[in-house]
N, C-alpha and C positions, 0 to 999 in steps of 0.2 A: 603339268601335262599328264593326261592319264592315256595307256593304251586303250585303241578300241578292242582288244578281247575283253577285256576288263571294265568294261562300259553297261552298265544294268539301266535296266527302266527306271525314271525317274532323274539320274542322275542329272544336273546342271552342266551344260556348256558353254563355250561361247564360239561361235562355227560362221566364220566371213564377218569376225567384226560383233556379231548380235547373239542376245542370249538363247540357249535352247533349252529345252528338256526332251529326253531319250523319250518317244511314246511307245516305243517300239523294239525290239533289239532279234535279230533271225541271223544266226551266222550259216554259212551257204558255202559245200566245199561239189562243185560240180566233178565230172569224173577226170576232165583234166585241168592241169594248169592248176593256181593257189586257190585255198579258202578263201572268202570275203565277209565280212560283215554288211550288213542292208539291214539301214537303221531308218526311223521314222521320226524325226525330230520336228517340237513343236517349236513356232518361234513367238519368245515369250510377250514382246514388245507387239506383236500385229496380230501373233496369233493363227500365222500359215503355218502348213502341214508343208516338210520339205522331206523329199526322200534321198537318199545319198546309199551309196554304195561305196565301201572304203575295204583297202585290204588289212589284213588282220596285222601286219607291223606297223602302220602309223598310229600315229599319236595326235590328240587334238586335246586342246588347253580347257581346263576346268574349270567354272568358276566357282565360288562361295557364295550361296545364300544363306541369308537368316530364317530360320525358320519361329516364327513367333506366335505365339501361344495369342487369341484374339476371341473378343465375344461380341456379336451382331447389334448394333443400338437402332440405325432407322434406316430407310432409302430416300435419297434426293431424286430428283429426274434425272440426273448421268450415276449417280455415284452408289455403293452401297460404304455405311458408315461403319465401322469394326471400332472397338476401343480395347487397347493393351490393358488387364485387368490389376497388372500389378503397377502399372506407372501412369494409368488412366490418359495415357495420348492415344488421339486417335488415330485409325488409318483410312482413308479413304479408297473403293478400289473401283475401278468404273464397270459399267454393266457391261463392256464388251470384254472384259477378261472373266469376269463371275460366269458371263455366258452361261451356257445349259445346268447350270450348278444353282441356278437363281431357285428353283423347285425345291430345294434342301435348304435353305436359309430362313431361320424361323428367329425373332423376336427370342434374345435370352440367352442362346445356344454359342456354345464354344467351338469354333473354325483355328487353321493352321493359315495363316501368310508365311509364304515364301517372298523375302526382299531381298531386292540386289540392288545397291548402290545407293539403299534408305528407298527403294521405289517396291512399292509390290508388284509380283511379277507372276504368281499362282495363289491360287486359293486353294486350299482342301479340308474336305469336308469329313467329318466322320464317316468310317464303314457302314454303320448301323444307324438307323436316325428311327425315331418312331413317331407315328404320325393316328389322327385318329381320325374312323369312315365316316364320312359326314355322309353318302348317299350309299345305299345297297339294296341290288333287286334282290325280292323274295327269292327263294326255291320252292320248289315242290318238294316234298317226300315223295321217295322212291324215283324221283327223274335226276338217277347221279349217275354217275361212272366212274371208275378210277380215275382220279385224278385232273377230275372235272373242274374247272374256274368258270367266277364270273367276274364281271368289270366291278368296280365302286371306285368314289370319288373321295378324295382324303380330304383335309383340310390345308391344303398346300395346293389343292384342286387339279393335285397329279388324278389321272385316272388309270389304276394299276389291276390286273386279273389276279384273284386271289381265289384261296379253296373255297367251298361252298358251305362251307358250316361258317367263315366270317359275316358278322351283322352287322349293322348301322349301331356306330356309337362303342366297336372294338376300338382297339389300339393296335396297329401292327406297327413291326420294325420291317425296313425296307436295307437292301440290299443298295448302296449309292452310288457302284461304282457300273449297278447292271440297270438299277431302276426297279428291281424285282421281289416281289414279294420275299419275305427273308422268315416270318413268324410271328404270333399273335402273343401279343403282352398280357401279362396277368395283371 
């Protein structure tokens, strides 16, 4: 049992029975009556956003996930395939938990699974991932501004707004938890 003051983003629960994760955590002391906590918990099996409102002395049950170390080998039509690189098993995880995370998974590249009960239950991806412009408009000289962006197209065929001095055939590192341009690789 872990207190909810003591409850950070990320953390694993298990909330009516089913697994969570914290997405969320805002504690809230209005002017009268107790603090609350208003938490944002995601549920790991279906993948609903549930909101709850708890007061700051209870407690709710913690679970343990494995966190395991995974490198990407192919996609099926439901599944993306991960293989454990030290014990070469695989894991299979379906497209509807990789969800909007599917953009960052490249052929080669080492990912985090979160298992509970031998099941994966989250994915995560590196911070920084670097991807390179497959498409970019020209600019003009002298039509800049501070802090001017244009669109281009990666090779992940995200389309992300970046500074005006990036060209067709840079390399940038992207930002994964915003989507956003992050800086140009040497």
């Amino acid at each position: 049992m872990i207190k909810v003051v003591n409850i950070v983003k990320g953390t694993f629960l298990k909330w009516r029975g089913e697994p969570v994760v914290v997405a969320e955590k805002e504690f809230y002391s209005p002017g009268k009556g107790s603090a609350v906590i208003r938490l944002k918990l995601k549920n790991l099996q279906n993948g609903k956003v549930i909101k709850e409102v708890l007061k700051t002395t209870e407690n709710i049950e913690e679970i343990q996930v494995l966190h395991q170390k995974v490198q990407f080998m192919y996609k099926t039509k439901d599944n993306f395939v991960f293989m454990n690189p030290f014990t070469y098993e695989q894991v299979e995880i379906s497209t509807e938990l990789v969800g909007d995370l599917e953009v960052y998974i490249k052929e080669g590249e080492d990912y985090t699974v979160a298992l509970w009960e031998g099941k994966p239950v989250e994915l995560q991806v590196p911070k920084k991932m670097s991807f390179k412009v497959i498409k970019s408009e020209e600019t003009v000289k002298g039509n800049t501004v501070t802090g001017a962006t244009k669109p281009v197209t990666l090779d992940n065929n995200a389309v992300v707004p970046v500074p005006l001095f990036v060209k067709e055939g840079d390399e940038i590192s992207l930002n994964t938890e915003t989507g956003e341009y992050a800086g140009r690789k040497n």
